[in-house]
C-alpha positions as CSV (number, residue, x, y, z in Angstrom):
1,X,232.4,74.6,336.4
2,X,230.0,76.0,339.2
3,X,228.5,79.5,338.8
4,X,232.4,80.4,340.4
5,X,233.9,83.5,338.7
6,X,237.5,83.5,337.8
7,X,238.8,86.6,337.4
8,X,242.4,86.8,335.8
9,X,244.8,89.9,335.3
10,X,247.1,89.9,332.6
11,X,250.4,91.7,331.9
12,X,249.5,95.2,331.2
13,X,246.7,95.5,333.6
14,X,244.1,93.8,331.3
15,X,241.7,92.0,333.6
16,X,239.1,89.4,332.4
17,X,236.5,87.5,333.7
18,X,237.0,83.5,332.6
19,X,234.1,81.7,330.5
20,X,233.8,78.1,331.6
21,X,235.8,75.5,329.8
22,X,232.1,74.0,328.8
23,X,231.2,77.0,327.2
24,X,234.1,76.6,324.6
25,X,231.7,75.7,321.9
26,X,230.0,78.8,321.8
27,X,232.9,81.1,321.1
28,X,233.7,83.4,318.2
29,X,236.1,82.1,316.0
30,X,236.4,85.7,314.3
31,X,237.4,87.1,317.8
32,X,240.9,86.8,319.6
33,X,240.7,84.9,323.0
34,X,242.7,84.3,325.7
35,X,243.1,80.5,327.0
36,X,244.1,80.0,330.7
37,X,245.1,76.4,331.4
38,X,245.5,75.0,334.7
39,X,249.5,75.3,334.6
40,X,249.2,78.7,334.6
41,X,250.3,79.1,330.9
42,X,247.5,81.6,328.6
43,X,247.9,81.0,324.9
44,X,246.1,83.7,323.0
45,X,244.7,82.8,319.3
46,X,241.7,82.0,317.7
47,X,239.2,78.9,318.1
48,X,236.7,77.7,315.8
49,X,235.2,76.0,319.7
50,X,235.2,72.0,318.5
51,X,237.0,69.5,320.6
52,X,238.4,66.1,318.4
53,X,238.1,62.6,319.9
54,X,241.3,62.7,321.8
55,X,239.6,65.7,324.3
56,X,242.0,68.3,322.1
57,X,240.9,71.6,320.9
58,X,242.6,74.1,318.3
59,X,244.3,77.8,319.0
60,X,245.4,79.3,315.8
61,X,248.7,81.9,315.9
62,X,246.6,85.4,316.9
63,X,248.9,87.3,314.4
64,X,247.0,84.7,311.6
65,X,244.0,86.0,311.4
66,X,240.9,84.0,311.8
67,X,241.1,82.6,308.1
68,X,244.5,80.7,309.3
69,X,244.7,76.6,309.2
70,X,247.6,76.1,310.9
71,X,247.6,76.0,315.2
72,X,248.3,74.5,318.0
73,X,246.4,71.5,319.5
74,X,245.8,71.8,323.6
75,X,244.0,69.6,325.7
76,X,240.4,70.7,326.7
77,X,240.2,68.5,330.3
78,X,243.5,71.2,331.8
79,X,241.6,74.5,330.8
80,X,240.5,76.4,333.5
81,X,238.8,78.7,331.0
82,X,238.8,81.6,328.2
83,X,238.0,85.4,327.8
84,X,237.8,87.7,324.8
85,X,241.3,89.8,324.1
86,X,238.7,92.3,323.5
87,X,235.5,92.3,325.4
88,X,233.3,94.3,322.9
89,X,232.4,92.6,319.5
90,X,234.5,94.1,316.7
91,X,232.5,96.4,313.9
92,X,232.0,94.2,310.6
């Protein structure tokens, strides 16, 4: 993706500002995201950031926790990017 900037407003007036799909590897797999895919669907979860062979990436339930093994597999090539749920980093 070009230096374009996506912005995207979700229900409940939460707007966020999309990462590039190529900057999925670099995400926090503690941290919630949001996952906007070209269909217009979001999926919200957590994401450790690897893709498999087969161009596929993983979202795990965000009501799991980040410790979860269990998710969803989505294709990497029809995301049109991600944002944090919550834009601040979370207190340890």
């Amino acid at each position: 993706m070009s230096d374009t900037k996506i912005t995207v407003t979700f229900k409940g007036g939460k707007r966020r500002v999309l990462h590039a799909p190529d900057t999925l590897p670099t995400i926090d797999g503690r941290r919630p995201a949001y996952f906007v895919f070209n269909n217009l669907e979001v999926y919200t979860g957590y994401c450790d950031g690897e893709i498999d062979e087969d161009g596929d990436f993983c979202v795990r339930a965000s009501n799991s926790g980040p410790k979860c093994f269990a998710g969803i597999a989505l294709p990497a090539g029809r995301l049109i990017g991600w944002a944090y749920v919550n834009p601040k980093r979370a207190k340890r």
